[in-house]
C-alpha angles and dihedrals in degrees: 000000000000106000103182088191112032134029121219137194119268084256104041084052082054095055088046097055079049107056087039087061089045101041089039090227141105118257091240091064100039084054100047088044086059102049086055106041122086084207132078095218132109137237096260094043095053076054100056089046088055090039088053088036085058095050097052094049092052082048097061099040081055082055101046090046090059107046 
């Protein structure tokens, strides 16, 4: 991993590259994501809560439709 501004340890590199593969994002966003977010959640958490947002909407307006 070339890391211009920080070193890490041989294992911490290992949990990046990780979380980069899992999160499907580069650790300098991810960084930068976190230092201006309030929050402590990720990109593709923030995702998954508008995806289930989305869901529950349709399904109201499923229910709405039917009473």
């Amino acid at each position: 991993m070339d890391s211009p501004c920080c070193w890490v340890l041989v294992e911490e590199e290992a949990r990046l590259v990780s979380w980069e593969e899992h999160e499907r994002l580069i650790v300098p966003n991810l960084l930068m994501s976190a230092a201006l977010s309030e929050s402590a959640e990720t990109p593709t958490q923030r995702k998954a809560a508008m995806a289930e947002l989305a869901l529950h909407t349709l399904l109201a307006r499923v229910e709405y439709r039917t009473t």
